[in-house]
C-alpha positions in Angstrom: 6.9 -5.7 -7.9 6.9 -3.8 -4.7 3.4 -3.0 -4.2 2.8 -6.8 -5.6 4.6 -8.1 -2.7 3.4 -5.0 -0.3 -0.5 -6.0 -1.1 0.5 -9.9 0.3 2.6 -9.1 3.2 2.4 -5.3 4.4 -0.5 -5.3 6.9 -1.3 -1.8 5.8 -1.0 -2.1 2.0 -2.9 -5.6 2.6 -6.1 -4.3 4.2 -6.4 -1.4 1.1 -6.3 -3.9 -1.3 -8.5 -6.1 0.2 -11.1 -3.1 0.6 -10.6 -2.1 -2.8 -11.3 -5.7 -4.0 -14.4 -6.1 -1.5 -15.3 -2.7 -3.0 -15.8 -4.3 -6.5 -12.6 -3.3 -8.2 -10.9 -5.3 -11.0 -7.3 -6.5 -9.8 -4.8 -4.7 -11.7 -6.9 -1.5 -10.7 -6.4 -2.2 -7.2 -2.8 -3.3 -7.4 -2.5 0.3 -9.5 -4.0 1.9 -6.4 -1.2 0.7 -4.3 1.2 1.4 -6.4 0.4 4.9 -5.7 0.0 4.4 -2.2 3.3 3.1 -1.9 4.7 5.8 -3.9 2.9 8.5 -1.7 4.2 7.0 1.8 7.9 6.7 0.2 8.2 10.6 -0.6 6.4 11.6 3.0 9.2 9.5 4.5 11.9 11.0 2.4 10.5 14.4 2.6 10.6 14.1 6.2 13.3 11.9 7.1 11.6 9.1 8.9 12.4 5.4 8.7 9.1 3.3 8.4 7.8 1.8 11.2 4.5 -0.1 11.5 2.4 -0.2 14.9 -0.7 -2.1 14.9 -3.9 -1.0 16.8 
């Protein structure tokens, strides 16, 4: 549910999905793809202790 929610309204998250999708990928393969991605920034904030912060270019 959190990368559902993080492919609609997290600007980062958003922009990889809609590459993946311009990119020719199914859906549920893309939404799978940020699920990961989600998962990978999670344990680099844990592993070193940052609280997540977005700044746009």
């Amino acid at each position: 549910m959190a990368a559902l929610v993080g492919s609609r309204h997290n600007p980062i998250l958003k922009a990889f999905y809609q590459k993946l999708l311009a990119a020719g990928k199914p859906k549920k393969v893309a939404l799978v793809a940020c699920m990961r991605k989600l998962l990978v920034i999670l344990n680099a904030m844990m592993k070193h202790d940052h609280e997540w912060h977005y700044e746009p270019a």
